[in-house]
Structures are given as structure tokens and as C-alpha cells.
Biopython code that builds the backbone (N, CA, C, O; Angstrom):
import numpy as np
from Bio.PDB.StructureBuilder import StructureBuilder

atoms = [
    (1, "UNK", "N", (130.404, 293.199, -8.310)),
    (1, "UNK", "CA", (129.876, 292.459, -9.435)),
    (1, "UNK", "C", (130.663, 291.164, -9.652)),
    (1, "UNK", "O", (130.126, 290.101, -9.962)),
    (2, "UNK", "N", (131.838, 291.317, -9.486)),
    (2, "UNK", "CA", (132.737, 289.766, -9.629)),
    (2, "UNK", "C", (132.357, 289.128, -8.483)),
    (2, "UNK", "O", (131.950, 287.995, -8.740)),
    (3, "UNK", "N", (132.324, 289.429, -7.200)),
    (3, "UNK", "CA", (132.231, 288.147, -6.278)),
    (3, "UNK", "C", (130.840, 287.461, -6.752)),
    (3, "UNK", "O", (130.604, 286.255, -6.676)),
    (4, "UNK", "N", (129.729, 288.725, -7.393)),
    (4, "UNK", "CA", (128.204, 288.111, -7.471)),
    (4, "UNK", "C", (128.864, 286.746, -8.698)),
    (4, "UNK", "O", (128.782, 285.628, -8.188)),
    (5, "UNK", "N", (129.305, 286.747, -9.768)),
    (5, "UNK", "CA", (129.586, 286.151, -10.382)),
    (5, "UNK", "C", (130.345, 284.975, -9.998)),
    (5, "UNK", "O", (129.967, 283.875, -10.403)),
    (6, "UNK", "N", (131.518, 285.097, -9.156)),
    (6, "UNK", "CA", (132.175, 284.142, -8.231)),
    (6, "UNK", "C", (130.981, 283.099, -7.618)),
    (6, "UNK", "O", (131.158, 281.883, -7.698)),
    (7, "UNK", "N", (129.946, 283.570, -7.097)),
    (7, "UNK", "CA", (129.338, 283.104, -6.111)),
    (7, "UNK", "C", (128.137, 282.232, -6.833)),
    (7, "UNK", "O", (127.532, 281.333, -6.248)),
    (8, "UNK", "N", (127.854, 282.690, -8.368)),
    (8, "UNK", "CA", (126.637, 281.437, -8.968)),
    (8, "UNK", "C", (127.691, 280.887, -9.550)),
    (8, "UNK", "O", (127.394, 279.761, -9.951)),
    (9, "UNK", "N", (129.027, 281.236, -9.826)),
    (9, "UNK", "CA", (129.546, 279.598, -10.685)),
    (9, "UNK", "C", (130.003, 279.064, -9.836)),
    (9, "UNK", "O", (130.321, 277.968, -10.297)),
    (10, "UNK", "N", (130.291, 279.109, -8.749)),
    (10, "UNK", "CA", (131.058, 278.485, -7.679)),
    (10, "UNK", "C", (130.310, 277.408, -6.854)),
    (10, "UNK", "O", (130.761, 276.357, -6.398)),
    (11, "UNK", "N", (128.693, 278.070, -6.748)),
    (11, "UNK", "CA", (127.546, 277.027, -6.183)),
    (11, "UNK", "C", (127.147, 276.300, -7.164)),
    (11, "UNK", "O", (126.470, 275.306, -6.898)),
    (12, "UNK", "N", (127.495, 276.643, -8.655)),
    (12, "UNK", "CA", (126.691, 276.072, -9.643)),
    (12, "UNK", "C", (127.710, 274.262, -9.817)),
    (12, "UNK", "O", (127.327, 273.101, -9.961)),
    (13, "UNK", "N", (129.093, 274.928, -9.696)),
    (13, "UNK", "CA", (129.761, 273.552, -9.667)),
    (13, "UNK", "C", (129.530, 272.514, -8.661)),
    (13, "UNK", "O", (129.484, 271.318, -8.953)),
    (14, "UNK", "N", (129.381, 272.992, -7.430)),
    (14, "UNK", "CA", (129.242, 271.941, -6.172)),
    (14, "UNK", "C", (127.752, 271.306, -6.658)),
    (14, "UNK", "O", (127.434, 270.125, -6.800)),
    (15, "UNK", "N", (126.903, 272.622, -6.875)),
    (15, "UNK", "CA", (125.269, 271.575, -7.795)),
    (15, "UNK", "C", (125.708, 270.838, -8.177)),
    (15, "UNK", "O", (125.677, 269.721, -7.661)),
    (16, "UNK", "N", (126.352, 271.121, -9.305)),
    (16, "UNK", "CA", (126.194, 269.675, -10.858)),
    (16, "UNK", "C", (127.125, 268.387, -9.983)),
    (16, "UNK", "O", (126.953, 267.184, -10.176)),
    (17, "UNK", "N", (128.088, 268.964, -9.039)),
    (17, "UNK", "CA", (128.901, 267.331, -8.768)),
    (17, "UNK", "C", (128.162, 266.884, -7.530)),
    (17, "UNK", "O", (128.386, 265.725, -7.179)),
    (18, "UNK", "N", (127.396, 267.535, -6.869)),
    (18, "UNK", "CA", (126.250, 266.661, -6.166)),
    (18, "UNK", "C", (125.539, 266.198, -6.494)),
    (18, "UNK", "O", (125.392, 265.223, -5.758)),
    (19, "UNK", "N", (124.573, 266.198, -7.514)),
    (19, "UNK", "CA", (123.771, 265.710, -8.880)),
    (19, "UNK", "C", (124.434, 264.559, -9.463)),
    (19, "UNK", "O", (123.840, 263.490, -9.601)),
    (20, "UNK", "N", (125.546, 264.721, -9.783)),
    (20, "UNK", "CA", (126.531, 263.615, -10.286)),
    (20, "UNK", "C", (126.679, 262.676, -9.556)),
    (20, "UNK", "O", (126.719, 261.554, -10.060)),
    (21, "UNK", "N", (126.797, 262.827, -8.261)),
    (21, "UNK", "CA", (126.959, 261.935, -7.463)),
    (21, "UNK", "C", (125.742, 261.461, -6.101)),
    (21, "UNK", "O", (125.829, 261.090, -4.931)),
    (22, "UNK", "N", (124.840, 261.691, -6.913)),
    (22, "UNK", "CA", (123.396, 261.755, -6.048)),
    (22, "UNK", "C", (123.645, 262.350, -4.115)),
    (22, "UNK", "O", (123.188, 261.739, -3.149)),
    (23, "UNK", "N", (124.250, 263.302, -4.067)),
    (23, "UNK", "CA", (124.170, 264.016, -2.716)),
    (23, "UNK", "C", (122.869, 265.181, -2.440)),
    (23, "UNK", "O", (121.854, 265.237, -3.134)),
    (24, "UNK", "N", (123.106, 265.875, -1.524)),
    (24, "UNK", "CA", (122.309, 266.910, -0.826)),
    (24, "UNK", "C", (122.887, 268.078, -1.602)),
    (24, "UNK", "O", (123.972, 268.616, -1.380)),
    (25, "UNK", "N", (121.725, 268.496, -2.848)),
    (25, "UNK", "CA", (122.323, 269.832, -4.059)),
    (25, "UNK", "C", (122.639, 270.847, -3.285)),
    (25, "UNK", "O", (123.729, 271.409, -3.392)),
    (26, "UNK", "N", (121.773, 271.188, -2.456)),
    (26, "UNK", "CA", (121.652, 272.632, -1.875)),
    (26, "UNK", "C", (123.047, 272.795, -0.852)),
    (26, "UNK", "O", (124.106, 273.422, -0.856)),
    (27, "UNK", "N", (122.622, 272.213, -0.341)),
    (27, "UNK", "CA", (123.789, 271.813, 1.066)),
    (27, "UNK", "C", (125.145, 271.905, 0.598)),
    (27, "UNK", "O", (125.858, 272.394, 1.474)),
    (28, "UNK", "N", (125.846, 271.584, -0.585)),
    (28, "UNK", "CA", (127.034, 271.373, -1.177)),
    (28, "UNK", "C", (126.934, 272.839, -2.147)),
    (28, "UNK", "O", (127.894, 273.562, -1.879)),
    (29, "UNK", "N", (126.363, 273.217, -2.801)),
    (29, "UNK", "CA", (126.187, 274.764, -2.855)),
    (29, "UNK", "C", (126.834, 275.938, -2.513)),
    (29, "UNK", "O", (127.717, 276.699, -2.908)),
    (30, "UNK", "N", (125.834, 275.733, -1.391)),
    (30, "UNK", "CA", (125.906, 276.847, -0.082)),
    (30, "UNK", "C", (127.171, 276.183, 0.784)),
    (30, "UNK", "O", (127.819, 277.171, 1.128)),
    (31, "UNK", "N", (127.725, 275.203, 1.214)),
    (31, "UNK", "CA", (129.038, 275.075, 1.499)),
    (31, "UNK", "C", (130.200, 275.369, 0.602)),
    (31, "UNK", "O", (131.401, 275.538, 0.811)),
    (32, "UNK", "N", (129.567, 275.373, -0.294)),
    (32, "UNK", "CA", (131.321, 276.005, -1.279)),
    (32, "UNK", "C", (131.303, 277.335, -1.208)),
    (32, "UNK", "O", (132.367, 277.931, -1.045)),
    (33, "UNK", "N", (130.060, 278.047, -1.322)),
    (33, "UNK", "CA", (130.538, 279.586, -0.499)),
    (33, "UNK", "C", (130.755, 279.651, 0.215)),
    (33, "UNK", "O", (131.310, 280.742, 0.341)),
    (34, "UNK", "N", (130.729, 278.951, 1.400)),
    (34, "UNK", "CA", (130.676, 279.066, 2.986)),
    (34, "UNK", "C", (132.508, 279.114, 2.409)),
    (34, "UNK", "O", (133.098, 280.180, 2.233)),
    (35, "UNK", "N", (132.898, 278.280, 2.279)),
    (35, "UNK", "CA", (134.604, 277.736, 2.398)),
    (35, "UNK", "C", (134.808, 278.748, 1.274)),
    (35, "UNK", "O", (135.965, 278.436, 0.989)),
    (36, "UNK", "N", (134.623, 279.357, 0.756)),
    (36, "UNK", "CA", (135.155, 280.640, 0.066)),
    (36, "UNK", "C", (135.473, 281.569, 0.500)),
    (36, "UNK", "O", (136.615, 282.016, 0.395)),
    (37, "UNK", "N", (134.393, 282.192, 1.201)),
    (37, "UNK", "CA", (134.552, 283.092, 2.314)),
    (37, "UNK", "C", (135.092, 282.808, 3.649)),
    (37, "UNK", "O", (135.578, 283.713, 4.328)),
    (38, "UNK", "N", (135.027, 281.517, 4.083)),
    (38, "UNK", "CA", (135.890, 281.447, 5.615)),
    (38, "UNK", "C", (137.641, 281.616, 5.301)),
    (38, "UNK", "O", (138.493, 282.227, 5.946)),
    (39, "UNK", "N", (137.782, 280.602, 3.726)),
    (39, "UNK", "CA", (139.322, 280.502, 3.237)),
    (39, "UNK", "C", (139.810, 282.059, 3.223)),
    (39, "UNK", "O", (140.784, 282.427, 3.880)),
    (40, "UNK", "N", (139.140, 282.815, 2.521)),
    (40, "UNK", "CA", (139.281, 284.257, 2.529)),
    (40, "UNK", "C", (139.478, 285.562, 3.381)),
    (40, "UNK", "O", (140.180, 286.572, 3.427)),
    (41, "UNK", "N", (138.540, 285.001, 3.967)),
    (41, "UNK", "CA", (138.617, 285.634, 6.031)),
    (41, "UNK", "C", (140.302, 285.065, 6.603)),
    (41, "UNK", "O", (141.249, 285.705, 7.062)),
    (42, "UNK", "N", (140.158, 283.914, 6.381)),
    (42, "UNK", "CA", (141.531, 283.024, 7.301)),
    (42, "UNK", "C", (142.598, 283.870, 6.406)),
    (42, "UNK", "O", (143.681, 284.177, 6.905)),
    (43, "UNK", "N", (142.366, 284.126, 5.479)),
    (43, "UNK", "CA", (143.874, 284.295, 4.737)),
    (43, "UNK", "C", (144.220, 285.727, 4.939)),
    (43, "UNK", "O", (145.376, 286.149, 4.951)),
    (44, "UNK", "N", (142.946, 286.588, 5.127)),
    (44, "UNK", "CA", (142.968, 288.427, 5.733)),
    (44, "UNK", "C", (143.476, 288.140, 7.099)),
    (44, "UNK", "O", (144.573, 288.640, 7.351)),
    (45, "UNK", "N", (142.981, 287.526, 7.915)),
    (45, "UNK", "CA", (143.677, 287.210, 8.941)),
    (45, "UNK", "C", (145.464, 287.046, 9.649)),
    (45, "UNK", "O", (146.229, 287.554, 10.469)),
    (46, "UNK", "N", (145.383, 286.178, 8.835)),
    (46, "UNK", "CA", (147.016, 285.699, 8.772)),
    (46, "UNK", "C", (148.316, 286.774, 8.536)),
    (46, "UNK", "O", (149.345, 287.140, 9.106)),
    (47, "UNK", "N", (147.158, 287.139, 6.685)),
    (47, "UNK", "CA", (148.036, 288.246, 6.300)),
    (47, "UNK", "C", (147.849, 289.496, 7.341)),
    (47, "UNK", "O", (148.891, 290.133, 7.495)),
    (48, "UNK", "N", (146.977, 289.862, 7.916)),
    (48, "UNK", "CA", (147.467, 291.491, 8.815)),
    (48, "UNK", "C", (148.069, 290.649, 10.171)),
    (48, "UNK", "O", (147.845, 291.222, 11.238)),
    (49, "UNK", "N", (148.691, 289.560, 10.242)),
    (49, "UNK", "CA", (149.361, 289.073, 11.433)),
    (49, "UNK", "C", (150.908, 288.776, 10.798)),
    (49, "UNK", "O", (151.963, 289.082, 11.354)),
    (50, "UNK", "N", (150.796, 288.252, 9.783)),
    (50, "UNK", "CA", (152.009, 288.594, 9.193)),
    (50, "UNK", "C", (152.774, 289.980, 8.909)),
    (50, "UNK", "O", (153.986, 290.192, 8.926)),
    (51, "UNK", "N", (151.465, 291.066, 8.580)),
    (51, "UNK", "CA", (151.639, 292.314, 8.175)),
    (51, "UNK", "C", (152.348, 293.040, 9.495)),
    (51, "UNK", "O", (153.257, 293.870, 9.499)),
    (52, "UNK", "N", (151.519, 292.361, 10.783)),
    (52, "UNK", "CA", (151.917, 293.505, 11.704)),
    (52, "UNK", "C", (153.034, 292.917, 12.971)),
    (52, "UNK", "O", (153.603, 293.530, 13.874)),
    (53, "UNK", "N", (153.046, 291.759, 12.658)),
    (53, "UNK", "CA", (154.442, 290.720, 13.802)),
    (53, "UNK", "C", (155.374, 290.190, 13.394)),
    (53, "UNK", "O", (156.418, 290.000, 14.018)),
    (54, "UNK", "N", (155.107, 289.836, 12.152)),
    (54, "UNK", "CA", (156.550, 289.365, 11.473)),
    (54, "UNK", "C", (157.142, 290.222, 10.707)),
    (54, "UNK", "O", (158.129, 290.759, 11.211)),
    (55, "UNK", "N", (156.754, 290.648, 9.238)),
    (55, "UNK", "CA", (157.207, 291.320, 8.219)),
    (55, "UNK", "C", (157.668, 292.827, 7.951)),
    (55, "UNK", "O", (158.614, 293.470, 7.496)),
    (56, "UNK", "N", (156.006, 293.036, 8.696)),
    (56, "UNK", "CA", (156.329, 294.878, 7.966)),
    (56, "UNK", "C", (156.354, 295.446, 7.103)),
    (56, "UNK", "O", (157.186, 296.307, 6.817)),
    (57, "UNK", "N", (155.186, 294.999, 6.312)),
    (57, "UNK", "CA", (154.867, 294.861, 4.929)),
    (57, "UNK", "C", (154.588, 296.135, 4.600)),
    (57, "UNK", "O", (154.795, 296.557, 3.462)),
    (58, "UNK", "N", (154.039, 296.950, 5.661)),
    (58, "UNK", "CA", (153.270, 298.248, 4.943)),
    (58, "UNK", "C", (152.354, 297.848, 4.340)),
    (58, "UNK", "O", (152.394, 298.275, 3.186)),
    (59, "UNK", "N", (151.219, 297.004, 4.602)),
    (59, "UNK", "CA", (150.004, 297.267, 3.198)),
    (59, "UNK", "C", (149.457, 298.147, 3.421)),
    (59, "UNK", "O", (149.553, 298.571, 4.572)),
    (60, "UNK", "N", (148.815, 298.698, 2.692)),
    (60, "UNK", "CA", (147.691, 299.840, 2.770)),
    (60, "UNK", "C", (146.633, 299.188, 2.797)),
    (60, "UNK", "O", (146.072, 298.871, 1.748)),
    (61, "UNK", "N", (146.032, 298.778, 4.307)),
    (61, "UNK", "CA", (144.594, 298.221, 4.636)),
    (61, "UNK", "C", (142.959, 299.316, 4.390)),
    (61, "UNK", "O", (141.752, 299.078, 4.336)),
    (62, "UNK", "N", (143.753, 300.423, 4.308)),
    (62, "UNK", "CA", (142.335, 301.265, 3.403)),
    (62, "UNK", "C", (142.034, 300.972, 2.317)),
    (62, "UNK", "O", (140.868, 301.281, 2.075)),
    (63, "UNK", "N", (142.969, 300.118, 0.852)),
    (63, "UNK", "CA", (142.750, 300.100, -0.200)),
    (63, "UNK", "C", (141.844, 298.437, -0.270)),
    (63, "UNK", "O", (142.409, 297.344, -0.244)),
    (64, "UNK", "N", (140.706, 298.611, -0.339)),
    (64, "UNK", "CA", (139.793, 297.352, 0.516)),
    (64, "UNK", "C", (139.788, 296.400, -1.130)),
    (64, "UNK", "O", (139.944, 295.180, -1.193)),
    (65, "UNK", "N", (139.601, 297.192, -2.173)),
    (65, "UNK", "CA", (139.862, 296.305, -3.573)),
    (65, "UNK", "C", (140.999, 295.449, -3.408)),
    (65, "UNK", "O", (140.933, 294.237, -3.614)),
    (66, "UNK", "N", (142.184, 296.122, -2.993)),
    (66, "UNK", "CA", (143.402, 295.617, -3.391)),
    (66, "UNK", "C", (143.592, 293.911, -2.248)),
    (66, "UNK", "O", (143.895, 292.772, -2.602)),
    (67, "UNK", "N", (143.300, 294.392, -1.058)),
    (67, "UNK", "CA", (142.902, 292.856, -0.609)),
    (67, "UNK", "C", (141.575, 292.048, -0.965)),
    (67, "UNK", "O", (140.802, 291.117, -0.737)),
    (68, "UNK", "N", (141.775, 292.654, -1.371)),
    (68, "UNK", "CA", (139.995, 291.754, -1.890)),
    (68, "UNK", "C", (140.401, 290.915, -3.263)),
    (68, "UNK", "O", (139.606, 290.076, -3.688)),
    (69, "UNK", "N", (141.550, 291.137, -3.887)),
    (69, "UNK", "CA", (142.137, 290.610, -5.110)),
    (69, "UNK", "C", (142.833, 289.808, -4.311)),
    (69, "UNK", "O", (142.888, 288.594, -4.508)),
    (70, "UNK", "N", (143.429, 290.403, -3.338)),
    (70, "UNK", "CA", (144.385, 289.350, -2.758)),
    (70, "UNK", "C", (143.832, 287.839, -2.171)),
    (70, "UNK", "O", (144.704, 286.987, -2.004)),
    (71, "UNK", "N", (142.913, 287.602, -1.963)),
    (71, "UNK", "CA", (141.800, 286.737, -1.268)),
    (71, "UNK", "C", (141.748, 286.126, -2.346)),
    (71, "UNK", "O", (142.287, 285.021, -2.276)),
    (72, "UNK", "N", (141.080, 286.522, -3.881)),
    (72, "UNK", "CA", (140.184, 285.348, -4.868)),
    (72, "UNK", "C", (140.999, 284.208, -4.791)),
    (72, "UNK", "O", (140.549, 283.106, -4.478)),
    (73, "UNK", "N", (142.506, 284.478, -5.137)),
    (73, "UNK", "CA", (143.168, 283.378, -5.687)),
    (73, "UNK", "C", (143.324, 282.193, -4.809)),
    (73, "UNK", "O", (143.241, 280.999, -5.094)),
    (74, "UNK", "N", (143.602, 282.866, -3.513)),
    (74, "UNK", "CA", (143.021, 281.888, -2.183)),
    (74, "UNK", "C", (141.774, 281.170, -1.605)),
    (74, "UNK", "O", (141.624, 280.263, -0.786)),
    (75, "UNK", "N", (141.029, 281.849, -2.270)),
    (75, "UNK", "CA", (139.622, 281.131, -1.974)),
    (75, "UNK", "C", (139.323, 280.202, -3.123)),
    (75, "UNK", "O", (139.045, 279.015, -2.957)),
    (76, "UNK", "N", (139.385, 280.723, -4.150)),
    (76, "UNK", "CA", (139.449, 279.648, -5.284)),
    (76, "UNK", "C", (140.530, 278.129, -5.072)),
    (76, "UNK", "O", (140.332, 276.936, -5.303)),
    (77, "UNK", "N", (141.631, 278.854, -4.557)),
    (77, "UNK", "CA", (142.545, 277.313, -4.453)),
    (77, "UNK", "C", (141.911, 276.464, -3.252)),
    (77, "UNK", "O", (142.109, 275.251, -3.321)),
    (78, "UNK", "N", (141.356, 276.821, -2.430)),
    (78, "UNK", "CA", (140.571, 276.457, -1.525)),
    (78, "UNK", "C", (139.327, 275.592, -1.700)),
    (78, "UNK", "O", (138.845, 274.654, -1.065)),
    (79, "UNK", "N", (138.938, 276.365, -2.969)),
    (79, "UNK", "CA", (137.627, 275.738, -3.623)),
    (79, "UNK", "C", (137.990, 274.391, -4.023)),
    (79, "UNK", "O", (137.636, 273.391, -3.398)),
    (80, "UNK", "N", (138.699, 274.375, -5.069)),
    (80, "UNK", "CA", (139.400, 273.317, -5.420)),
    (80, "UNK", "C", (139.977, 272.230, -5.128)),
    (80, "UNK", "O", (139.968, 271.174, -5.761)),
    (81, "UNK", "N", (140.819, 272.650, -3.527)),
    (81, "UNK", "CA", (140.824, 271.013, -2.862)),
    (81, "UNK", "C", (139.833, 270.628, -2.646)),
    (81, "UNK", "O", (139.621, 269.420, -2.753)),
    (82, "UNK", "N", (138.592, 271.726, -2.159)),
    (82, "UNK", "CA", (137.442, 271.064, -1.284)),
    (82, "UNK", "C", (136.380, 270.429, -2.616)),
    (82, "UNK", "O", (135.610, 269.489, -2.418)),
    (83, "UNK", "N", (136.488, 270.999, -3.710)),
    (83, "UNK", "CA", (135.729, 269.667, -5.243)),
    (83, "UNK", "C", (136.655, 268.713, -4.670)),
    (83, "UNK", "O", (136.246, 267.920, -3.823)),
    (84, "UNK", "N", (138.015, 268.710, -5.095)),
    (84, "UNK", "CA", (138.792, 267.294, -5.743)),
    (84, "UNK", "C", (138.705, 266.364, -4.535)),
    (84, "UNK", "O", (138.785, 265.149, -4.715)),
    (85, "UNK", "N", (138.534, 266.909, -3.236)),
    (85, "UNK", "CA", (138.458, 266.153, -1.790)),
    (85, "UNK", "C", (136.722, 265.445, -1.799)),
    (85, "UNK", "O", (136.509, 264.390, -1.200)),
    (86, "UNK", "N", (135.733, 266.090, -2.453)),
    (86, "UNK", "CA", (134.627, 265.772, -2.246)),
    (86, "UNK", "C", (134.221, 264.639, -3.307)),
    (86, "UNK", "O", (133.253, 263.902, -3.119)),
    (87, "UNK", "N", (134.960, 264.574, -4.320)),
    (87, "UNK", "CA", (135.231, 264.372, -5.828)),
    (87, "UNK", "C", (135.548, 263.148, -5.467)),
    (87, "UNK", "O", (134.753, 262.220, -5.613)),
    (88, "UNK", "N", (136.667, 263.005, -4.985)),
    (88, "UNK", "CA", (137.723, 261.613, -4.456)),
    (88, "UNK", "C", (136.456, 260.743, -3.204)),
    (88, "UNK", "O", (136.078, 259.580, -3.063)),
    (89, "UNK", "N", (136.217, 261.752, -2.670)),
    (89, "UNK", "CA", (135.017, 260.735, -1.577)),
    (89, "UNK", "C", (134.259, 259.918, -1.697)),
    (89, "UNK", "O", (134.166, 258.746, -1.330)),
    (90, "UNK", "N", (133.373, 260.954, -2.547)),
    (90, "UNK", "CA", (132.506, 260.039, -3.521)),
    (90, "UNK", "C", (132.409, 259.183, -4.615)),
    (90, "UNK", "O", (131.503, 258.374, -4.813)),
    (91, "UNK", "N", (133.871, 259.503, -5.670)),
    (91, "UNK", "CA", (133.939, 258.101, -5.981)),
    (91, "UNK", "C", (134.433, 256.790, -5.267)),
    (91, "UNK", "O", (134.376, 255.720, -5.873)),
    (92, "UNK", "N", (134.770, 256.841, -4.368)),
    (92, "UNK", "CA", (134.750, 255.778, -3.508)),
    (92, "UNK", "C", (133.749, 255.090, -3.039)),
    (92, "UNK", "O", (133.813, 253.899, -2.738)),
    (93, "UNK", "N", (132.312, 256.130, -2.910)),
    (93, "UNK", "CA", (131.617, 255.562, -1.765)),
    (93, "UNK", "C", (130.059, 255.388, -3.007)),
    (93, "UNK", "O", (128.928, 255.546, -2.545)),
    (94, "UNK", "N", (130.291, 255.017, -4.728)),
    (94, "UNK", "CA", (129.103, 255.386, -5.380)),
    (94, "UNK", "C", (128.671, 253.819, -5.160)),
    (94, "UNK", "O", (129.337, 252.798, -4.983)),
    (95, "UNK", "N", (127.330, 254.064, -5.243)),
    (95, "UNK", "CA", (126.459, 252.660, -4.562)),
    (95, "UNK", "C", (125.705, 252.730, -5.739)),
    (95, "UNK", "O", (124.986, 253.676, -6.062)),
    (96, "UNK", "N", (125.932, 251.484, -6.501)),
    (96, "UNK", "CA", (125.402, 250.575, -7.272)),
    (96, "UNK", "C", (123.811, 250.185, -7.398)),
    (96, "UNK", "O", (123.335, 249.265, -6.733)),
    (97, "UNK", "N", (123.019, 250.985, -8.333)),
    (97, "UNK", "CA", (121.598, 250.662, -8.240)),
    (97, "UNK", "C", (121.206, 249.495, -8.697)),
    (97, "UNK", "O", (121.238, 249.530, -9.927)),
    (98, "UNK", "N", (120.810, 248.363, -8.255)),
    (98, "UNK", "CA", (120.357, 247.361, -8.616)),
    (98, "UNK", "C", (118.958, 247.012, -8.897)),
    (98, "UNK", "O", (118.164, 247.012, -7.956)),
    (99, "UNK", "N", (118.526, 246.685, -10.195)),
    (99, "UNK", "CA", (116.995, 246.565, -10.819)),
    (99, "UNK", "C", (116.246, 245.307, -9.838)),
    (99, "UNK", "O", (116.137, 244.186, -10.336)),
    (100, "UNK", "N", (115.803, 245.536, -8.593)),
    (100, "UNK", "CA", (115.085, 244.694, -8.159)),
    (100, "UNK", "C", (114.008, 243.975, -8.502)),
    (100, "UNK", "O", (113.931, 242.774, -8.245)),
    (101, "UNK", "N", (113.112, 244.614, -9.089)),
    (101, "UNK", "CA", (111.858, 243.919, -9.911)),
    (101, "UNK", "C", (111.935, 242.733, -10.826)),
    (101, "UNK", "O", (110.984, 242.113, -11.301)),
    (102, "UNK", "N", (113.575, 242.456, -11.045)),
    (102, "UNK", "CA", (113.931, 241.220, -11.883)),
    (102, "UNK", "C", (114.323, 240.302, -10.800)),
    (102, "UNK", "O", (114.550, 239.106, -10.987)),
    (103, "UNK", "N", (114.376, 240.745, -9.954)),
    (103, "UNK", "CA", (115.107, 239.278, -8.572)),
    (103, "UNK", "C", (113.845, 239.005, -8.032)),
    (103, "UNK", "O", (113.987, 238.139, -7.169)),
    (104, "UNK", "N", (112.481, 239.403, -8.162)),
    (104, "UNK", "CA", (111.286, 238.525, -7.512)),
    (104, "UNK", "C", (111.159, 237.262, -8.061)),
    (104, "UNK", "O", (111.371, 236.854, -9.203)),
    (105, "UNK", "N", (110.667, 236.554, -6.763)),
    (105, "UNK", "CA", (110.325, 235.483, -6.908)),
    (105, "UNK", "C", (112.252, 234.146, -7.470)),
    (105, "UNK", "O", (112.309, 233.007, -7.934)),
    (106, "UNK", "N", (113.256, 235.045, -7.113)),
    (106, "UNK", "CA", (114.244, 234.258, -7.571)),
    (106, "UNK", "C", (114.531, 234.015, -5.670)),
    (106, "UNK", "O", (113.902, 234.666, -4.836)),
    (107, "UNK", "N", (115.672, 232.882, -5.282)),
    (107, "UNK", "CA", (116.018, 232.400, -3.983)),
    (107, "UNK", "C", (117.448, 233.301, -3.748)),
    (107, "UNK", "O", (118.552, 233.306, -4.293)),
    (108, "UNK", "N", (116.854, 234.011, -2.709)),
    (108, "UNK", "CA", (118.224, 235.041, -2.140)),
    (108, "UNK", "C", (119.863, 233.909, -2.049)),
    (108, "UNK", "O", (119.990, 232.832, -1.466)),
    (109, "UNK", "N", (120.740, 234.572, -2.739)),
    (109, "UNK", "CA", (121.726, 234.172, -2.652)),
    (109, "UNK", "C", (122.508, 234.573, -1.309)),
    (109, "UNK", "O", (121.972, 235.508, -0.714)),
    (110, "UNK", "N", (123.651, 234.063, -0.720)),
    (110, "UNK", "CA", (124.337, 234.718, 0.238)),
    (110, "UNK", "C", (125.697, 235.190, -0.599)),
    (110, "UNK", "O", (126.580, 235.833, -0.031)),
]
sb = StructureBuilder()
sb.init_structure("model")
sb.init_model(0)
sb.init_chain("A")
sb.init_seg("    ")
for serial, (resi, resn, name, xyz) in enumerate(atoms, 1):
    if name == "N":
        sb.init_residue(resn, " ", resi, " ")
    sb.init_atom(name, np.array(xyz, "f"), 0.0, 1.0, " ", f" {name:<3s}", serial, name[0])
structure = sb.get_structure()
């Protein structure tokens, strides 16, 4: 029930700042789950390579909740560069709508 919840506010933010910034809604969406779940995967990863070559942690990889807590905070920080990175892009790159219907009939400037 939490990831379902994770997963409409998480697409719902990449909506509204694609909207904001006139991009592709859907596409930016469905990529912020995508990078939720890959950040999350990468970080299960790491950790049972840490768990089983370096450390010796002992986790208990049957208790599937308990890494599954371990993941949000990582996927969320994940989330977050990838707004403030998408955030920073696009205000750089916002293009200026200009009312053309008032420049007819005026002599193109250079």
C-alpha cells in the first residue's frame, strides 16, 4: 500500500514540473518511477555485495519488509536529484513566447 502511494505522488510531481515547464507529462512521470525503482534495485545490489565481500553484516535477506524500508530513503534521495537536475535544466533552457500577431506587417529587425 505505501509504494502504491509512493508511486502517484512521485509521478504526480514530475507531472506538475513538466506542465510547468511545458515538457512531455507522461514521459517525465513514468521516468521518475523508472529511477525509483532502478535507484532501489542498485542500492539492493550493492548492499548484498557489501553484505557478502566486504562487511559481514548478517542481514536477514528473508525479512523482504525490512529491505524494502531500507530502499525508500534511497530512492527518494534519488528522486530528488533527478527533480532538482531536471528543475535546473529547464530553467535554463525556458523559451520565451512571443505574441506574433502584433509584429505583422512591421520590417523584420536583425
Amino acid at each position: 500500500m505505501l509504494s502504491i502511494l509512493l508511486i502517484y505522488f512521485m509521478g504526480k510531481k514530475f507531472y506538475e514540473l513538466a506542465i510547468q515547464y511545458n515538457q512531455n507529462k507522461w514521459l517525465y512521470a513514468v521516468l521518475s518511477i523508472v529511477v525509483y525503482f532502478v535507484s532501489t534495485f542498485i542500492f539492493g545490489i550493492v548492499l548484498a555485495v557489501l553484505d557478502e565481500f566486504v562487511f559481514n553484516w548478517y542481514i536477514d535477506w528473508d525479512n523482504n519488509s525490512f529491505i524494502s524500508y531500507l530502499g525508500i530513503p534511497v530512492g527518494l534521495l534519488s528522486l530528488y536529484g533527478f527533480y532538482k537536475f531536471l528543475e535546473s535544466r529547464w530553467k535554463k533552457n525556458i523559451v520565451i513566447i512571443k505574441d506574433e500577431i502584433q509584429d505583422i506587417g512591421k520590417p523584420i529587425e536583425d
